[in-house]
TIVO-2410 file (N, C-alpha, C; in nm, 3 decimals):
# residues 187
REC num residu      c1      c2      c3 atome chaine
REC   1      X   8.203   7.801   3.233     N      A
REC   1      X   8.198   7.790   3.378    CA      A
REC   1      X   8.053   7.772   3.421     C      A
REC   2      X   8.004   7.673   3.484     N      A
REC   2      X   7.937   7.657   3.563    CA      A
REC   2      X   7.852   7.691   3.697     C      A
REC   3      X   7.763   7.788   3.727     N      A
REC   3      X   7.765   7.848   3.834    CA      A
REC   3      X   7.619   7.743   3.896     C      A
REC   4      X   7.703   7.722   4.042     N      A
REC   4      X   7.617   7.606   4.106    CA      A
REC   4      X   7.522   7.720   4.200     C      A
REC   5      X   7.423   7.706   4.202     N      A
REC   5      X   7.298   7.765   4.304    CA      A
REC   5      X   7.349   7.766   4.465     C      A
REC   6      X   7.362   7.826   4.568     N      A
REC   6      X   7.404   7.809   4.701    CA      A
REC   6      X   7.286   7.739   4.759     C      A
REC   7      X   7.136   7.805   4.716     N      A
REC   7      X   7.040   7.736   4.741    CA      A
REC   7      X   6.986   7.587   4.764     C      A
REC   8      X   7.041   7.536   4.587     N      A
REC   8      X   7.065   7.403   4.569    CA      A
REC   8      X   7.152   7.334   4.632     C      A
REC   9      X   7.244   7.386   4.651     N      A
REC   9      X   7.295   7.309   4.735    CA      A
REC   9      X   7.282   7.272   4.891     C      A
REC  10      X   7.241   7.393   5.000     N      A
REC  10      X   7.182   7.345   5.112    CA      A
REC  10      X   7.092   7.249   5.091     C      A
REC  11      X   7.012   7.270   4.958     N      A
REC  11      X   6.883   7.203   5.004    CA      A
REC  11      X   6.926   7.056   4.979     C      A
REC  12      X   7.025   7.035   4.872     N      A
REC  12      X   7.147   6.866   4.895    CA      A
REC  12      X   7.179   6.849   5.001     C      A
REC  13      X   7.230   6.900   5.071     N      A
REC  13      X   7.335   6.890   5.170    CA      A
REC  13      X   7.153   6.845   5.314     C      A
REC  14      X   7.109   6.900   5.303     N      A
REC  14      X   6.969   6.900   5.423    CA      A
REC  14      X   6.912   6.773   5.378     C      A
REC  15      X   6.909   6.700   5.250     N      A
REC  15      X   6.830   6.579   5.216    CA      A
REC  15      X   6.933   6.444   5.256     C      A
REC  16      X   7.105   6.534   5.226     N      A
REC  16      X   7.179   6.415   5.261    CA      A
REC  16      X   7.150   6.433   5.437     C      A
REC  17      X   7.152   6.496   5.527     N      A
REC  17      X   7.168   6.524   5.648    CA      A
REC  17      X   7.043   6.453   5.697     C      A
REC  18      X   6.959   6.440   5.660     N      A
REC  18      X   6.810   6.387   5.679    CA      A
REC  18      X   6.833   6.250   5.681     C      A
REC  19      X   6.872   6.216   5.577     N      A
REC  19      X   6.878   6.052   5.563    CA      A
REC  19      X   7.028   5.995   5.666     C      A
REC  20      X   7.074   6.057   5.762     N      A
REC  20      X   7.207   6.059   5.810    CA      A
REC  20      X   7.329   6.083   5.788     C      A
REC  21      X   7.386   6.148   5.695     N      A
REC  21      X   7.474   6.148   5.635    CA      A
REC  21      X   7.583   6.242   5.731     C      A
REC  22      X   7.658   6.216   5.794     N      A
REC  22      X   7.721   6.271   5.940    CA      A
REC  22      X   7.823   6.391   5.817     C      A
REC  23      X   7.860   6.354   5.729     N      A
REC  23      X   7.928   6.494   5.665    CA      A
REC  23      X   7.834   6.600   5.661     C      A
REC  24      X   7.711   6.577   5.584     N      A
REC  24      X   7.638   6.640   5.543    CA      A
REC  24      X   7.605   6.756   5.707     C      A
REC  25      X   7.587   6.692   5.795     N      A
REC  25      X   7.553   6.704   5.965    CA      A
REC  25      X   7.656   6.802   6.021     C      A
REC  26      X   7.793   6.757   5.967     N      A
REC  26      X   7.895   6.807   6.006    CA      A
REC  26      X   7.917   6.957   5.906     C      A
REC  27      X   7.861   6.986   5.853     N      A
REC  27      X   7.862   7.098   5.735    CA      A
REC  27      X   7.726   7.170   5.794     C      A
REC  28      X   7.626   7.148   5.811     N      A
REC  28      X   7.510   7.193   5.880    CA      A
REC  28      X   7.589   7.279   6.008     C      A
REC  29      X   7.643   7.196   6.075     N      A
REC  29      X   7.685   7.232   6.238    CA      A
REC  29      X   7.813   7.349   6.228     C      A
REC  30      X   7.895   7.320   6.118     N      A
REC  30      X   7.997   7.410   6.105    CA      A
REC  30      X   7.925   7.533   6.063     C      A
REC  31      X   7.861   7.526   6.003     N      A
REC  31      X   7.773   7.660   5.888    CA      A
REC  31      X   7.745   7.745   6.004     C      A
REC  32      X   7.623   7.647   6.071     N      A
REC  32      X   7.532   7.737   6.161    CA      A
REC  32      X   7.582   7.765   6.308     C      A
REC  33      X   7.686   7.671   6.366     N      A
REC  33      X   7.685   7.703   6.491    CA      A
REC  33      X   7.748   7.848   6.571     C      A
REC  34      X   7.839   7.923   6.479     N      A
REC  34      X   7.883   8.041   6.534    CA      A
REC  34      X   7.776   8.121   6.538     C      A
REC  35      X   7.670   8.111   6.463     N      A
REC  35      X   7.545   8.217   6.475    CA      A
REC  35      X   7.522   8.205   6.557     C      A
REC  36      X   7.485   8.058   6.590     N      A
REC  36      X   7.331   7.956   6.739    CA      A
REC  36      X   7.380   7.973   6.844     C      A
REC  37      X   7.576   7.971   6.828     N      A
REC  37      X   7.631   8.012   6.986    CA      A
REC  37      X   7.594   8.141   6.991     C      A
REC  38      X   7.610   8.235   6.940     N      A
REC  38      X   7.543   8.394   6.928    CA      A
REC  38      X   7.432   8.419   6.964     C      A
REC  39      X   7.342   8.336   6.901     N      A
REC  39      X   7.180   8.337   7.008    CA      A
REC  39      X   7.130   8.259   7.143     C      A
REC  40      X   7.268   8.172   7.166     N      A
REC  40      X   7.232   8.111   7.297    CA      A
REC  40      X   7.299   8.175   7.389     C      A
REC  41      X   7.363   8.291   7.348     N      A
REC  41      X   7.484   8.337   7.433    CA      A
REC  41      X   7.404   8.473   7.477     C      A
REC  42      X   7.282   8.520   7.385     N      A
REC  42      X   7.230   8.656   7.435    CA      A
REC  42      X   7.140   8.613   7.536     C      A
REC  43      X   7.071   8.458   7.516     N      A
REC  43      X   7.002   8.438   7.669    CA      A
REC  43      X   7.089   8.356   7.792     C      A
REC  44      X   7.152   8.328   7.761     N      A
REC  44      X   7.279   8.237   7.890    CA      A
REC  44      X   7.450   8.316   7.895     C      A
REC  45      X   7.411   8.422   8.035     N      A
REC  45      X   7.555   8.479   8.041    CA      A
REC  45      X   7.688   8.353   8.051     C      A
REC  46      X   7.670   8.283   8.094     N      A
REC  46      X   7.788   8.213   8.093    CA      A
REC  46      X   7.823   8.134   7.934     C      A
REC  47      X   7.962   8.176   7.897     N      A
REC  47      X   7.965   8.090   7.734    CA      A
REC  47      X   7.942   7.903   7.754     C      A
REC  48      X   7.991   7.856   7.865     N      A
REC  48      X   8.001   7.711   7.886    CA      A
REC  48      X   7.857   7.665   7.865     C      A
REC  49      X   7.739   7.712   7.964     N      A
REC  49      X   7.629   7.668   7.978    CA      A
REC  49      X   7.562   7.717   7.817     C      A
REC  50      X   7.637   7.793   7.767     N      A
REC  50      X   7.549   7.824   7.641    CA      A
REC  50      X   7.591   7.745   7.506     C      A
REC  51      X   7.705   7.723   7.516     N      A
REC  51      X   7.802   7.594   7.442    CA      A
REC  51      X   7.649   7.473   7.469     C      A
REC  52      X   7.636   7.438   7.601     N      A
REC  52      X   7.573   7.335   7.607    CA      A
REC  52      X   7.466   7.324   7.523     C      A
REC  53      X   7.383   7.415   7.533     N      A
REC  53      X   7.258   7.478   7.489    CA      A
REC  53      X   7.247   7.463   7.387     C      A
REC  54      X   7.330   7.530   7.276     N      A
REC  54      X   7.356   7.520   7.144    CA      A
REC  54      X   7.343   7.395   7.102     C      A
REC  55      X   7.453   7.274   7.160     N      A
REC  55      X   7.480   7.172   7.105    CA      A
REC  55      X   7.344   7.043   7.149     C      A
REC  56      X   7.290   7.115   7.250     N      A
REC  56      X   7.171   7.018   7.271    CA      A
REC  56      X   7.045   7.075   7.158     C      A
REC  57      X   7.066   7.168   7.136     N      A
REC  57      X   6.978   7.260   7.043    CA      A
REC  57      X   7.013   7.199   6.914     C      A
REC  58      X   7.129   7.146   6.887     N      A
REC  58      X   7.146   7.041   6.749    CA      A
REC  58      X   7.118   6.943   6.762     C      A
REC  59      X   7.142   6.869   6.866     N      A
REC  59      X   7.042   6.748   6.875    CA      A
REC  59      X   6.931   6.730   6.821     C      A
REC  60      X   6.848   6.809   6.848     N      A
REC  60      X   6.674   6.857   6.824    CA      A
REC  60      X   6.702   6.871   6.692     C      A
REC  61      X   6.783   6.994   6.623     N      A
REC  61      X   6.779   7.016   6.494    CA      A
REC  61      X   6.784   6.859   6.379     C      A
REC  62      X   6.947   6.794   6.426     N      A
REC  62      X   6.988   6.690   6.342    CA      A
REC  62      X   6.805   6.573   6.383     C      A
REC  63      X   6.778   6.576   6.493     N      A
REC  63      X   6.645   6.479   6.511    CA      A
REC  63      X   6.530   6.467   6.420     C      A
REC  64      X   6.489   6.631   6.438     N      A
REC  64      X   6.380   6.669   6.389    CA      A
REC  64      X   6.384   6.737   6.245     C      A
REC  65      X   6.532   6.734   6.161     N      A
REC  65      X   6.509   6.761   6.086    CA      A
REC  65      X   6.417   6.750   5.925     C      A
REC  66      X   6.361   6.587   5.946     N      A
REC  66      X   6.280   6.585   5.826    CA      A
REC  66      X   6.149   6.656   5.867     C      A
REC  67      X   6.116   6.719   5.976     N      A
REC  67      X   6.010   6.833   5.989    CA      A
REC  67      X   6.033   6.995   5.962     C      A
REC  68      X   6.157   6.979   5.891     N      A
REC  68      X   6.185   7.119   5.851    CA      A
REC  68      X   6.095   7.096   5.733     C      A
REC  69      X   6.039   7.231   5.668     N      A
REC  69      X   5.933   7.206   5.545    CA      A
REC  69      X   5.968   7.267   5.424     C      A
REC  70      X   6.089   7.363   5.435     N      A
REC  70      X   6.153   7.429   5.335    CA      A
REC  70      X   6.065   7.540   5.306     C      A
REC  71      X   5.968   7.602   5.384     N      A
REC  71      X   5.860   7.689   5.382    CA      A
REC  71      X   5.934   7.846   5.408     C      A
REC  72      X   6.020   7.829   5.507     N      A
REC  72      X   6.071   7.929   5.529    CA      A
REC  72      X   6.245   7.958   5.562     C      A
REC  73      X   6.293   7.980   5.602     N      A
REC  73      X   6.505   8.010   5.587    CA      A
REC  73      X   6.474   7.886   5.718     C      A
REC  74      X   6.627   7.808   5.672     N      A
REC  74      X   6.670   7.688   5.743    CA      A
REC  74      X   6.712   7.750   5.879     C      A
REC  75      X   6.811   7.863   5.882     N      A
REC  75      X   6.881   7.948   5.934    CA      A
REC  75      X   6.776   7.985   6.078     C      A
REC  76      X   6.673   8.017   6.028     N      A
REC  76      X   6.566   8.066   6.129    CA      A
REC  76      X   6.447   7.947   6.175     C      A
REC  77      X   6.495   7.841   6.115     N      A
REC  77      X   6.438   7.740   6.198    CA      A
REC  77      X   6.512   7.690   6.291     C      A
REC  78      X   6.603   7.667   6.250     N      A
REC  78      X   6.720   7.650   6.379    CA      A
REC  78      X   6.736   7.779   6.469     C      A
REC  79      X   6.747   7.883   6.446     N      A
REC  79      X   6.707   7.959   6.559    CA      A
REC  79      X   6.579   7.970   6.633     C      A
REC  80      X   6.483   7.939   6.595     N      A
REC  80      X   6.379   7.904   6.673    CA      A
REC  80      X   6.422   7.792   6.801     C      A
REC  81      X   6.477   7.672   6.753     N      A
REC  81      X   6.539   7.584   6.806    CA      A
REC  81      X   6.634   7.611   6.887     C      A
REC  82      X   6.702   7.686   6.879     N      A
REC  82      X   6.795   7.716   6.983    CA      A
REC  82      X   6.731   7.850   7.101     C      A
REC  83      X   6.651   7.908   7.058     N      A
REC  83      X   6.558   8.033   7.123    CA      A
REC  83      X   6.536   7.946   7.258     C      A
REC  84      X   6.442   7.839   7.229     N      A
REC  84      X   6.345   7.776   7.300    CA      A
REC  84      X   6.447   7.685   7.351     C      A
REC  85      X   6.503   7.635   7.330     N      A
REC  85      X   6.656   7.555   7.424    CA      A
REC  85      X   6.689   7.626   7.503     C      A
REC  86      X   6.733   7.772   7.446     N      A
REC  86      X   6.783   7.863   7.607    CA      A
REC  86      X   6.665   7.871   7.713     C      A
REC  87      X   6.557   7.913   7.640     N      A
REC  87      X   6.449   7.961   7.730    CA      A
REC  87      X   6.395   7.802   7.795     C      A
REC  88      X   6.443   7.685   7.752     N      A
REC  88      X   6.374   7.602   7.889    CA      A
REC  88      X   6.491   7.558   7.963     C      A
REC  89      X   6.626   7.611   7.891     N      A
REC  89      X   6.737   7.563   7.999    CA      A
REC  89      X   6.698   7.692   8.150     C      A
REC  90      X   6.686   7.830   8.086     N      A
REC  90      X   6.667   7.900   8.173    CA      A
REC  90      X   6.548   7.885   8.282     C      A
REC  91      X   6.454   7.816   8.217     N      A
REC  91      X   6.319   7.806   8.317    CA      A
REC  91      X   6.321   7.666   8.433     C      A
REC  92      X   6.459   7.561   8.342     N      A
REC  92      X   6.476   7.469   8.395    CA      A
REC  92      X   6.566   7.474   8.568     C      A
REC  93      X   6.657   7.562   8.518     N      A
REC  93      X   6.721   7.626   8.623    CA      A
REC  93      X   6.718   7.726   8.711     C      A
REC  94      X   6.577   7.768   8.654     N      A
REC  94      X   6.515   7.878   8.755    CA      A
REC  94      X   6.609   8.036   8.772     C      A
REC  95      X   6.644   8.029   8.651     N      A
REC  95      X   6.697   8.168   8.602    CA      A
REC  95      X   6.598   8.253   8.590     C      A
REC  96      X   6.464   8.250   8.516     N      A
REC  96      X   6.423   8.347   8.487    CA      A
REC  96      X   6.301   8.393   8.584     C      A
REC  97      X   6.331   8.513   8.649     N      A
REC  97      X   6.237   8.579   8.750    CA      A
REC  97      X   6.145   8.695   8.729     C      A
REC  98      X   6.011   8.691   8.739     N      A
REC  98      X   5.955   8.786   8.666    CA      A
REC  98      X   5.933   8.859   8.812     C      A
REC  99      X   6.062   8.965   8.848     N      A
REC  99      X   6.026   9.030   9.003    CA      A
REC  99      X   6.059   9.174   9.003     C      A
REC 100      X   5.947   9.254   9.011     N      A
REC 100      X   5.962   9.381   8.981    CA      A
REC 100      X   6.095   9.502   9.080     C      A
REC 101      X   6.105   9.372   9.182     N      A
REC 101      X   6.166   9.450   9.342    CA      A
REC 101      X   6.367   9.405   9.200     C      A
REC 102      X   6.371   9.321   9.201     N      A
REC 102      X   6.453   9.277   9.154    CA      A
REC 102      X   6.565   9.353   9.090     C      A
REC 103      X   6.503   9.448   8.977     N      A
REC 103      X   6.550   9.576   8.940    CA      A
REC 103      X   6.631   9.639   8.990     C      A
REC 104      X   6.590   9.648   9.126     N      A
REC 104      X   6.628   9.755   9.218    CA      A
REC 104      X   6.730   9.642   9.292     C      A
REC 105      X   6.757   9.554   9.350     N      A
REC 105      X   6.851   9.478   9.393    CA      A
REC 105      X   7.020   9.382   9.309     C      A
REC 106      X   6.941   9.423   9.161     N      A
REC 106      X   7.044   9.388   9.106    CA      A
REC 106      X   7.198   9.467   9.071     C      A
REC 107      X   7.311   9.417   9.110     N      A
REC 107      X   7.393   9.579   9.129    CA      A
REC 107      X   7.508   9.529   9.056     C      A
REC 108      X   7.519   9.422   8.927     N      A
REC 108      X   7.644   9.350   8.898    CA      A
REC 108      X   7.678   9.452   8.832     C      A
REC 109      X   7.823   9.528   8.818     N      A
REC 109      X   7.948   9.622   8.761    CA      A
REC 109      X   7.916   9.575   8.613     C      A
REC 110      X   7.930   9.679   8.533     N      A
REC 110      X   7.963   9.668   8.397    CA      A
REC 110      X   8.060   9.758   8.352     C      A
REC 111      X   8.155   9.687   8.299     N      A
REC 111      X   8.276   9.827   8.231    CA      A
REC 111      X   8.244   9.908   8.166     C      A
REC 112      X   8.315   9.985   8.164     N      A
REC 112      X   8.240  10.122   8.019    CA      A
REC 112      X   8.412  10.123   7.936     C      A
REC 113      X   8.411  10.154   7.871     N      A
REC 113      X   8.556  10.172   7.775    CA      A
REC 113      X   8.504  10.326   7.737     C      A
REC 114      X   8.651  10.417   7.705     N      A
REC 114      X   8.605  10.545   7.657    CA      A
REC 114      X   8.535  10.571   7.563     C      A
REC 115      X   8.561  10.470   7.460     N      A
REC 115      X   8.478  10.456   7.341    CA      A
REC 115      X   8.342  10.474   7.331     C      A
REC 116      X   8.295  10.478   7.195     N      A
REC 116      X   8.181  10.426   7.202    CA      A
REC 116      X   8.116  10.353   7.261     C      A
REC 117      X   8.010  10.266   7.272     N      A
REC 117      X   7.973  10.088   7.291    CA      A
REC 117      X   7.995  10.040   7.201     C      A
REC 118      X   8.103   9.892   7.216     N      A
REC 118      X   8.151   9.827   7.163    CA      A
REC 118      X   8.018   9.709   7.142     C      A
REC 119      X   8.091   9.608   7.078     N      A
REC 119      X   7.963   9.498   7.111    CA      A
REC 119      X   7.990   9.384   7.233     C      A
REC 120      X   8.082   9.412   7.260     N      A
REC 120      X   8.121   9.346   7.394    CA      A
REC 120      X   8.019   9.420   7.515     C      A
REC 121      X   8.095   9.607   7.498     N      A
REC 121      X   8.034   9.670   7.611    CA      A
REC 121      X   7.848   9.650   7.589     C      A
REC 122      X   7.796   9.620   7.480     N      A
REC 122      X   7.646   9.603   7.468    CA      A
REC 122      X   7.586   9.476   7.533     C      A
REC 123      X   7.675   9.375   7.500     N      A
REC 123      X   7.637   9.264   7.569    CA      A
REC 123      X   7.654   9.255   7.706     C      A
REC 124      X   7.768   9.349   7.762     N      A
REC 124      X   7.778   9.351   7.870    CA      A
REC 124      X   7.636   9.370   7.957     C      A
REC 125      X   7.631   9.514   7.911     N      A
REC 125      X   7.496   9.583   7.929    CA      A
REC 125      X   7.337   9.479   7.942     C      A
REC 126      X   7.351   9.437   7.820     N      A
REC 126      X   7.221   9.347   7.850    CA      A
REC 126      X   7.216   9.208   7.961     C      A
REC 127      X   7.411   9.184   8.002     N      A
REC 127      X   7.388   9.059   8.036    CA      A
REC 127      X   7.400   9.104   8.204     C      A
REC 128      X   7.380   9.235   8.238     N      A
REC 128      X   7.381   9.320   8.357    CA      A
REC 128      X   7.236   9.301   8.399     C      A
REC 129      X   7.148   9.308   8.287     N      A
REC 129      X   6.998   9.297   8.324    CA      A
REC 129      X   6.944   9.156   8.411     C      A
REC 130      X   6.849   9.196   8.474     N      A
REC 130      X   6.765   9.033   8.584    CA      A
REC 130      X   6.745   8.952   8.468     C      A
REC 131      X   6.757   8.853   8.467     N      A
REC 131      X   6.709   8.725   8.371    CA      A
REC 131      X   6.590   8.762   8.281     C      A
REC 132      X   6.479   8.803   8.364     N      A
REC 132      X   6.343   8.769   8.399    CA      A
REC 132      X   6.323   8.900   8.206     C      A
REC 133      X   6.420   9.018   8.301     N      A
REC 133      X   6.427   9.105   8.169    CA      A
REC 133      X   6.481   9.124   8.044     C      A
REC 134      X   6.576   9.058   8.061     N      A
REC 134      X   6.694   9.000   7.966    CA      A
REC 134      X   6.635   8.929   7.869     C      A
REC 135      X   6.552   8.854   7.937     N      A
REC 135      X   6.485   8.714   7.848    CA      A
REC 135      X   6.359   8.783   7.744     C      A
REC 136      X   6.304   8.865   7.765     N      A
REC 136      X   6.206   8.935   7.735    CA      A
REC 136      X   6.269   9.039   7.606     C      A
REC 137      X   6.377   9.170   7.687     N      A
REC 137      X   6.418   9.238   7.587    CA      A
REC 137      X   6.457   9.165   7.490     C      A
REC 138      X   6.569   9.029   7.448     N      A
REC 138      X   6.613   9.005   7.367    CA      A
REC 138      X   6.522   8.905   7.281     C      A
REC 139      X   6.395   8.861   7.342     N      A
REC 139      X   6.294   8.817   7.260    CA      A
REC 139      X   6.260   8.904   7.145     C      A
REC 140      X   6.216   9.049   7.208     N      A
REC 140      X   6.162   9.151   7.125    CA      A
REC 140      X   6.212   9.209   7.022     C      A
REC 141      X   6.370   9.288   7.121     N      A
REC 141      X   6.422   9.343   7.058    CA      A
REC 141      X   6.556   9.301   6.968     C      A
REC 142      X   6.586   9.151   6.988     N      A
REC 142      X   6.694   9.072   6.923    CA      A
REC 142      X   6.583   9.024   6.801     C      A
REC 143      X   6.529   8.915   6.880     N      A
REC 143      X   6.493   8.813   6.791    CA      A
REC 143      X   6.367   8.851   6.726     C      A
REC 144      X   6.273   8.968   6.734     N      A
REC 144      X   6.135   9.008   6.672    CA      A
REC 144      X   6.055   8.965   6.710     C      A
REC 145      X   6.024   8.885   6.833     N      A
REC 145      X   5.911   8.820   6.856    CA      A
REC 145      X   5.803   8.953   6.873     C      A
REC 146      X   5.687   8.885   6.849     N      A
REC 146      X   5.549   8.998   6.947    CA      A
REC 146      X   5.520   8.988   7.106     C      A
REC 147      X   5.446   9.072   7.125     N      A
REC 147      X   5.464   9.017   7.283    CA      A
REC 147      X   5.355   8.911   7.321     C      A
REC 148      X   5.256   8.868   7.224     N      A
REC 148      X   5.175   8.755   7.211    CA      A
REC 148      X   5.266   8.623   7.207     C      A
REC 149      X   5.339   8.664   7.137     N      A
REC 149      X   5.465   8.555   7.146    CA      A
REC 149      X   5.548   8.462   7.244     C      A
REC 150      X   5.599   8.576   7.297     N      A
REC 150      X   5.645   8.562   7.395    CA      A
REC 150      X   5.570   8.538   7.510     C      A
REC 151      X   5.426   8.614   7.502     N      A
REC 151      X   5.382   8.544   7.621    CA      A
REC 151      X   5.351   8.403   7.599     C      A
REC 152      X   5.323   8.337   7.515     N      A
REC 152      X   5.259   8.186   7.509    CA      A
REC 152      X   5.434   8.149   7.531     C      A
REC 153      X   5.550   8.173   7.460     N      A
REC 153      X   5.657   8.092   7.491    CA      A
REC 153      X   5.702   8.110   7.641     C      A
REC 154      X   5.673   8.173   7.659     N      A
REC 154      X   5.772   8.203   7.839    CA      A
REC 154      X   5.623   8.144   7.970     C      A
REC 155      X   5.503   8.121   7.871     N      A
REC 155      X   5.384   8.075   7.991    CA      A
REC 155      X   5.351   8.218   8.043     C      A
REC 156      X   5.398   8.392   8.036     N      A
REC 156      X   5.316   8.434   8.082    CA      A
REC 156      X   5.247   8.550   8.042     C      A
REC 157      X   5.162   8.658   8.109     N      A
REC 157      X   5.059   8.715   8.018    CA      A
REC 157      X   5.133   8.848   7.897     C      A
REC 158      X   5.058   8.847   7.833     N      A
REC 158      X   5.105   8.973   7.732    CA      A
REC 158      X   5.153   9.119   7.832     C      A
REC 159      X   5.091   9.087   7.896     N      A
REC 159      X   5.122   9.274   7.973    CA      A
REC 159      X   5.228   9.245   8.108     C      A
REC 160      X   5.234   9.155   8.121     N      A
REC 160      X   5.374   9.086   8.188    CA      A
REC 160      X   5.478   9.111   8.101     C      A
REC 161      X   5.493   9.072   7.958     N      A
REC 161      X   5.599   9.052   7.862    CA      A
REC 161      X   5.614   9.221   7.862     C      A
REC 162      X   5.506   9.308   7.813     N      A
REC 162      X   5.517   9.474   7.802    CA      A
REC 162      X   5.575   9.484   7.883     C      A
REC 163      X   5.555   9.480   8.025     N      A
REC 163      X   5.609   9.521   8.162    CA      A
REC 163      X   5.769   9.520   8.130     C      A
REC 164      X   5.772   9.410   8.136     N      A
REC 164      X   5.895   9.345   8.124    CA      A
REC 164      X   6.018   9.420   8.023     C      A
REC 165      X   5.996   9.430   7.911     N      A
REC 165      X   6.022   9.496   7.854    CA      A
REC 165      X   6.048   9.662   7.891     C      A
REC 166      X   5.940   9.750   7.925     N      A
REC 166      X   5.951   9.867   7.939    CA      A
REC 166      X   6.070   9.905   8.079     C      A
REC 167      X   6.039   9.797   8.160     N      A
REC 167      X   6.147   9.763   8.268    CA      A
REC 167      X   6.293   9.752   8.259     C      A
REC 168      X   6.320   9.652   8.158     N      A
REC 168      X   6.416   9.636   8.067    CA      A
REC 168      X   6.487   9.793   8.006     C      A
REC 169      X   6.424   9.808   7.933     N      A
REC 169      X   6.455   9.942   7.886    CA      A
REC 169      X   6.485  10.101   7.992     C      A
REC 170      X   6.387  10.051   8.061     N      A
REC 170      X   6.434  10.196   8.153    CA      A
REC 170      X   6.565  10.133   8.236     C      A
REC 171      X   6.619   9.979   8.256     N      A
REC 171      X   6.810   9.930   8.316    CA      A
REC 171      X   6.836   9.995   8.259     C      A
REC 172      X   6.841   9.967   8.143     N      A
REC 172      X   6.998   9.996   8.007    CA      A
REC 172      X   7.008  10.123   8.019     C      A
REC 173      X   6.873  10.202   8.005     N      A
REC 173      X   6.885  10.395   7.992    CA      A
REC 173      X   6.975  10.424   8.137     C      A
REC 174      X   6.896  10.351   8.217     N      A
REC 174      X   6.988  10.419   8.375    CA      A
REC 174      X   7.131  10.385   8.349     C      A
REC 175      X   7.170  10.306   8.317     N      A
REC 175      X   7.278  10.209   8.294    CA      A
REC 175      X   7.409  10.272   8.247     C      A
REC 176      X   7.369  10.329   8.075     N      A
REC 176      X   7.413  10.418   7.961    CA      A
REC 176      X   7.413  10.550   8.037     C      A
REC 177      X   7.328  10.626   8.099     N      A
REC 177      X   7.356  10.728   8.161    CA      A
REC 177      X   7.435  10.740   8.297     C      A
REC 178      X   7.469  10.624   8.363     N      A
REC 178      X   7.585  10.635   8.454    CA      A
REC 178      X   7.715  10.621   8.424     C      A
REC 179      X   7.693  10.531   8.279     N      A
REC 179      X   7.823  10.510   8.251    CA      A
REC 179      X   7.840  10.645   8.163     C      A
REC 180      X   7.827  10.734   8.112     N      A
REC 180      X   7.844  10.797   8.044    CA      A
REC 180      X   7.831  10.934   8.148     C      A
REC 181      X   7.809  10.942   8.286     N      A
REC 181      X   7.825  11.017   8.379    CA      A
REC 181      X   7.980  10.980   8.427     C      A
REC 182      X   8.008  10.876   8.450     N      A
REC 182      X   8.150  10.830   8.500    CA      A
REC 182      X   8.256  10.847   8.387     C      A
REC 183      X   8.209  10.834   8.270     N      A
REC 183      X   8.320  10.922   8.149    CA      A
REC 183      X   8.351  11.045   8.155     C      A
REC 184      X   8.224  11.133   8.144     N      A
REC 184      X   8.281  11.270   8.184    CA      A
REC 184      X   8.366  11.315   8.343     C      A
REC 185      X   8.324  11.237   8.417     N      A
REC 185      X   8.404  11.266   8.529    CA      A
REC 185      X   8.527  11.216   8.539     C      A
REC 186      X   8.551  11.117   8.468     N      A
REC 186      X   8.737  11.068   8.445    CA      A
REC 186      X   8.794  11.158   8.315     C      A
REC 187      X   8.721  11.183   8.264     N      A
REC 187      X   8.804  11.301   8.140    CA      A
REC 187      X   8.865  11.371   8.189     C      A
***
């Protein structure tokens, strides 16, 4: 028996995809896209507009792929690619608001289930947050960026991105502690 490399083989399948090979394209897109919808979906609450995102985010990928360099995971070059797709669909549409009053005006319902947090109820949670913070926490705390990072990708300063963040974090705590105030009181 024969044991074929998984390795070797993306890296076939990426040389046929390069030179056009629409199977090869079509195996790329099947592989990766339930992830890329997963990362376009933590910055774009709506699934439709994030469907979009994704699939314009392959565009770029299938385009630009003979600038992949094999330097580092395919997987996370394309998420880079799709990162920066959400974040200029969001800047394009003027989703993302860096407004401190904002916090305080945002009042959208999130369910709580008795349970634990599910990963539904988590996403809920984050997709409860202002854009402005949303976009920031899940830079950091999803995807690992630094906040040097993020500030050159989003255009703004490092202690904007901190802000942002620490802002972020004190929603969710208020958030988790109401909902978990409204559990004990329906028990």
């Amino acid at each position: 028996m024969k044991i074929i490399s998984l390795y070797e083989n993306e890296k076939a399948t990426l040389r046929k995809a390069v030179r056009g090979n629409r199977n090869a394209q079509r195996m790329i897109y099947e592989k990766y896209s339930p992830k890329m919808l997963s990362v376009c979906r933590q910055y774009i609450k709506d699934l439709h507009f994030a469907e979009d995102v994704m699939i314009g985010g392959f565009v770029k990928v299938f385009n630009n792929l003979n600038s992949f360099r094999h330097e580092g995971s395919f997987e996370g070059w394309i998420r880079r690619i799709m990162v920066r797709e959400a974040i200029t669909y969001l800047r394009k549409n003027q989703f993302v608001v860096y407004d401190s009053e904002k916090m305080e005006t945002h009042t959208e319902s999130v369910l709580y289930n008795e349970s634990q947090l599910q990963v539904e109820e988590v996403q809920k949670l984050i997709d409860s947050l202002p854009d402005g913070y949303k976009t920031v926490f899940v830079l950091y705390a999803v995807e690992g960026f630094k906040h040097r990072e993020i500030a050159e990708l989003l255009q703004i300063s490092e202690s904007t991105s901190k802000s942002q963040l620490f802002k972020a974090r004190q929603f969710l705590q208020q958030r988790i502690s109401s909902l978990e105030i409204r559990k004990k009181t329906q028990s």
